[in-house]
N, C-alpha and C positions, 0 to 999 in steps of 0.2 A: 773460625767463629769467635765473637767476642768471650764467648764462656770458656774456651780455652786459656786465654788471656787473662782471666778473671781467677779462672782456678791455677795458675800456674803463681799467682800472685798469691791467693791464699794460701798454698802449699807453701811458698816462701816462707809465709809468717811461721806455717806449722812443724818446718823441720829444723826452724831458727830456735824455736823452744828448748833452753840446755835442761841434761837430765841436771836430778840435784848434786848438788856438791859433793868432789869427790877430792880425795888428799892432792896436795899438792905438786906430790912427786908424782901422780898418775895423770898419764894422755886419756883425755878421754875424747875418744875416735869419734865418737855420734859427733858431739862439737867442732871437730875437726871436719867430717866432713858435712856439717850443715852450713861452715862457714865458706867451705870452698865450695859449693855449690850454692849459696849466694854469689859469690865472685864468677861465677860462670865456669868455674875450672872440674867439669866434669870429670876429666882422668885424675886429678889431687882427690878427690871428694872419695871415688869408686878405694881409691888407693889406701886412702883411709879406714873406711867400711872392711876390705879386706882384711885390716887385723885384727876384728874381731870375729870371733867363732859362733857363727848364729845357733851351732848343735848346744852348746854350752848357754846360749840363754835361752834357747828351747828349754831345755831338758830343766833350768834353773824355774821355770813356770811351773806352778801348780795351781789346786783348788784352795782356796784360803778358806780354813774351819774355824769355829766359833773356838776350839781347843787349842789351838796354835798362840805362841807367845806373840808378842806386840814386834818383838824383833824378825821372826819368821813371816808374819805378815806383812812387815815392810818390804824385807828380800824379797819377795813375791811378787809384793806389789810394783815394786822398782826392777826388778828383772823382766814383769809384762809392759811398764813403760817402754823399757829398752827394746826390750825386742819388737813392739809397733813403731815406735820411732828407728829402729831401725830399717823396718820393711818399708817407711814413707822415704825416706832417704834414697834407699834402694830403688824403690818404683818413680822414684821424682827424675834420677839418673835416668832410669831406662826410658821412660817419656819423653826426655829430651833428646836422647839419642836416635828415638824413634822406633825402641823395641815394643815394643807397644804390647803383644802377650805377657812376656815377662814383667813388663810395668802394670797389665791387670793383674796379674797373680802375685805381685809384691804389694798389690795396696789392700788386695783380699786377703790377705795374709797379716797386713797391719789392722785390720779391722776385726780381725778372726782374735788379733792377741788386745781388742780393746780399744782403739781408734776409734770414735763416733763423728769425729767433726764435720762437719756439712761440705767444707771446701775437698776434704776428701773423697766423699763421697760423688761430688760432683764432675772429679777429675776421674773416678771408676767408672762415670757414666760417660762421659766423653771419649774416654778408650774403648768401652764397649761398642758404643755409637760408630765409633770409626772401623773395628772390627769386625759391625754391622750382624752383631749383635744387640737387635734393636730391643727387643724383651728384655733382655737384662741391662741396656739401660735407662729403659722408663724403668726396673725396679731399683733403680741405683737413685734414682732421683727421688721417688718416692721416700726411700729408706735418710734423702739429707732431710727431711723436715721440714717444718715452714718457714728455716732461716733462709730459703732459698726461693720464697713464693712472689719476691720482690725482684727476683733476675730474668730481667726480660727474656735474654737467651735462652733460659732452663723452657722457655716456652715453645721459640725456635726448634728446640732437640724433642722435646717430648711430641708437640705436633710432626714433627719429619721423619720421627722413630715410628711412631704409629702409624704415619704414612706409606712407609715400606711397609709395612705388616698387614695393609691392605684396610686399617680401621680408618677410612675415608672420613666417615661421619667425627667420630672422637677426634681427629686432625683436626676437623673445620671446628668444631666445637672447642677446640685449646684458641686457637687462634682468634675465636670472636671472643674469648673469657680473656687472653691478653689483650686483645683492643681495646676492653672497659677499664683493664688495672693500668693499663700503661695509654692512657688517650692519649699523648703527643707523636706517638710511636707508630710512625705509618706504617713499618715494615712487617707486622703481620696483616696487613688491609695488602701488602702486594706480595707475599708468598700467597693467599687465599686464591688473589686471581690468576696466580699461575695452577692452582687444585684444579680450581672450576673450570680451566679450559684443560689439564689432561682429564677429567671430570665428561668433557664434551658438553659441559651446561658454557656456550661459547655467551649466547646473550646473557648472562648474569655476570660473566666473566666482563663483557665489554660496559655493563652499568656500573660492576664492584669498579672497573679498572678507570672510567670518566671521572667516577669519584675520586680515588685514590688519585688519580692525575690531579683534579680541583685544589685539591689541601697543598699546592705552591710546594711540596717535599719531594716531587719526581723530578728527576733528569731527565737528559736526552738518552741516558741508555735505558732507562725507563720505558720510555715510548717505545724505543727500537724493540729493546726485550717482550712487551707486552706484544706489539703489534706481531713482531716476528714468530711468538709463539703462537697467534690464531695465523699466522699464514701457513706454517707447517702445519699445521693440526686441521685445514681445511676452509676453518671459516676465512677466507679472504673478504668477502664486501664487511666483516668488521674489524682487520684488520688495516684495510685501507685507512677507515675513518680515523684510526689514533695514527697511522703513518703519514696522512693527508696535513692532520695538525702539528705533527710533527716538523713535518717538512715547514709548514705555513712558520713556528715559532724558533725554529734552526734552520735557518733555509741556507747555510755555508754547511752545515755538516753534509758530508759525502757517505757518511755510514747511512741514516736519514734515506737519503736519496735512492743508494742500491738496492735497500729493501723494499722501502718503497715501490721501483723498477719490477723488483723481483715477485711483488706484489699485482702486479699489471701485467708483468708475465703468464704470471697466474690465467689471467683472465683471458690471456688471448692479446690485450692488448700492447702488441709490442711497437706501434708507434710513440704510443704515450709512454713506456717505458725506454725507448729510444732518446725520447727530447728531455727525460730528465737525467739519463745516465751522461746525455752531452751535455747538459749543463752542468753537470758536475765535472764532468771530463775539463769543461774551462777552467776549473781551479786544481783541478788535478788532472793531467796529463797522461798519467798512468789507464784510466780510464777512457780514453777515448778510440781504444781499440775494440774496446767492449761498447761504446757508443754505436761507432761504426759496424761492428756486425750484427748490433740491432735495426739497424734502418735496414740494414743488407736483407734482414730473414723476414724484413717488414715488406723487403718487394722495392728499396727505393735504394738499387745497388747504387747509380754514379752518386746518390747522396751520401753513402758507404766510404762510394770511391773518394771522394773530395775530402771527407774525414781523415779517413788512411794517410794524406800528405800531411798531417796536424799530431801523427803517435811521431815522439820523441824517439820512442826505443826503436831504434833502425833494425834489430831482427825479427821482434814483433811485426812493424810496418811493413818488409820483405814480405815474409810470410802469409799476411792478409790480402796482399796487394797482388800477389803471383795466382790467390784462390779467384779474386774478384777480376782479371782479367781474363780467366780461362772462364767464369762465368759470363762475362761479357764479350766470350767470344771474342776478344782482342789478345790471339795466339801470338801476334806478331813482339806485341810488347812483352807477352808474358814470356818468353823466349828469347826476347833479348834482355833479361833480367839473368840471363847464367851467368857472367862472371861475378855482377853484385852478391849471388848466393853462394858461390865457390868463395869470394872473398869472405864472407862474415862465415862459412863453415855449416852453412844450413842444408845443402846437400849432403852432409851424417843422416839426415833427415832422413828415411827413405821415401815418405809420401809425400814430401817436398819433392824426391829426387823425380817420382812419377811423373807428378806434376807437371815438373818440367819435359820430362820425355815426352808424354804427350803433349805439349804444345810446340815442341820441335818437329814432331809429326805430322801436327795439324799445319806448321808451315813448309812442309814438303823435306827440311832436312833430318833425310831418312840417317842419315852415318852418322850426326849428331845425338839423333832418337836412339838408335843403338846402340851407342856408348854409353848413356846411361842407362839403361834398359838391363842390360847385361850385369850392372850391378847393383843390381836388387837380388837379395836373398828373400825376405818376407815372403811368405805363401802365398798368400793372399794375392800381393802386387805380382809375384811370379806369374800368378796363372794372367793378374789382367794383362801384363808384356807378352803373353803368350799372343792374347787378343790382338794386342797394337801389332805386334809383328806380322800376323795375319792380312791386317789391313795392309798393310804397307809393303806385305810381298801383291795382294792384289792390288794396289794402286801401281806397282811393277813392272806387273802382267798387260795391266789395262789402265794405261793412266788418262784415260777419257771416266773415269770413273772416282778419281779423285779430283778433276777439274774444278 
């Protein structure tokens, strides 16, 4: 998210903060390791942090009284600087490394000793959020203030935090309060219409999502996304309509196209999804095997078959081509395809290897059918070899009856 990015930037600023001056002959570790952790040198920074004793600036903390000297109130007060700027240090480390508990309990811990800064606070929510921990971090957000009511993001997290928590309504309602703060800002007009169609409100989904398409800031993974989500979720005839234009204003994208396809599948209609997966198969290749066993399941096998000679990938095309000849009843060809399948290693295959058996049977070479027959282990195909063998001791017995 970009609020990660944001708070990771403001933390920068906040652990670069040197305590106050300290003698010359003394290291002071906070600065040592806020600058190696600007440099990106998380093991120098951590290495750092380790010589100091956080028992010792605990324990240096107390309640500052109206009766205390000017001098005890400073110690005090520069001992709870330290030890929050130690704990941001600490949690900054562990955030990047991706401890991510320990980076929430080291920034609770800075805040515990006096931290208030909003960039802090923002980056406790964000670890929550990702802990999923959604309640505590909408109250992490709450607690930065209104230095934080101008970060589009913080809008993002708080509508999506709510969202898993099942407060539906308060989600939509962030999300249309940041579309008045931030008008140029399409991106909460297209999280909404992905709400409203897990929502199941699919027609307000497809008005919110024509709009949101209008305003010239959608892509093509836009349309795809949008469409593809009312296809799974059911509404397909509103799904088509953003897929249809989709297609009409990228009509070279092939992602576009699939779903599209996959969209028409939906419906049954798998010729129309046939003749746009071969059109894209034209510019992609890889695709036209998947063309081809749509025409195939359309009912128009040899328009299948004639596809099959056009897949590149010769064990793909093997494969396709041995199903659609046994479906066309063209044993003779599909059987003379054994060595090309011995060659490329597709009899590993077992249901390739079937295949074949039965079309060496269907053309009477029975000692050929049994040699591969015999090595089939799978169950399944065991018991159908049981079958074929059956036949073809009766075609044995009585071969006026395999004629």
């Amino acid at each position: 998210m970009k609020l990660q990015a944001l708070v990771l930037l403001l933390l920068g600023l906040l652990v670069g903060l040197s305590a106050q001056a300290q003698d010359d002959d003394q290291v002071n570790y906070l600065d040592v390791a806020a600058l190696m952790l600007r440099d990106g040198n998380l093991n120098r920074a951590e290495l750092a942090l380790n010589n100091l004793d956080v028992t010792e600036l605990e324990s240096a903390v107390a309640e500052i009284t109206e009766d205390m000297q000017d001098k005890q109130r400073h110690a005090i007060a520069q001992a709870r600087a330290d030890l929050g700027r130690y704990w941001v240090l600490r949690g900054t480390i562990w955030q990047r490394q991706g401890q991510l508990e320990s980076a929430r309990d080291a920034f609770s811990k800075a805040i515990a000793a006096g931290r208030k800064e909003a960039a802090l606070f923002l980056s406790l929510a964000q670890l929550n959020f990702s802990l999923q921990d959604y309640q505590a971090a909408i109250a992490a957000v709450q607690h930065a203030g209104p230095a934080v009511d101008r970060i589009g993001s913080v809008y993002h997290l708080k509508a999506q935090a709510n969202w898993f928590l099942g407060n539906q309504v308060l989600a939509l309602a962030i999300l249309d309060q940041a579309s008045q703060i931030f008008v140029d800002d399409r991106s909460f007009t297209r999280r909404k219409v992905f709400y409203l169609i897990e929502l199941k409100l699919y027609q307000q989904a497809a008005e919110l999502g024509r709009s949101y398409l209008r305003t010239g800031a959608a892509t093509v993974d836009d349309y795809i996304s949008i469409g593809n989500a009312l296809r799974q979720s059911g509404a397909v005839a509103e799904a088509l309509g953003f897929l249809e234009l989709a297609q009409l204003q990228f009509p070279d994208n092939t992602d576009v196209s699939k779903v599209l396809a996959h969209s028409y599948i939906d419906q049954g209609k798998l010729h129309a999804a046939a003749d746009i997966i071969y059109q894209a198969a034209l510019r992609d290749n890889s695709l036209m095997a998947e063309a081809s066993e749509l025409y195939r399941r359309a009912g128009q096998v040899y328009r299948a078959l004639t596809l099959n000679s056009e897949i590149s990938n010769q064990e793909t095309k093997l494969k396709q081509r041995l199903a659609l000849y046994i479906q066309l009843l063209r044993f003779a060809q599909a059987a003379a395809m054994e060595n090309d399948l011995q060659r490329l290693g597709l009899l590993a295959n077992e249901d390739i290897r079937y295949a074949l058996a039965y079309a060496l049977f269907k053309t009477g070479d029975f000692a050929a059918a049994e040699q591969h027959l015999g090595l089939l282990t799978r169950p399944d195909l065991f018991r159908k070899a049981i079958e074929v063998r059956r036949a073809m001791q009766d075609c044995a017995d009585d071969r006026w009856k395999c004629a």
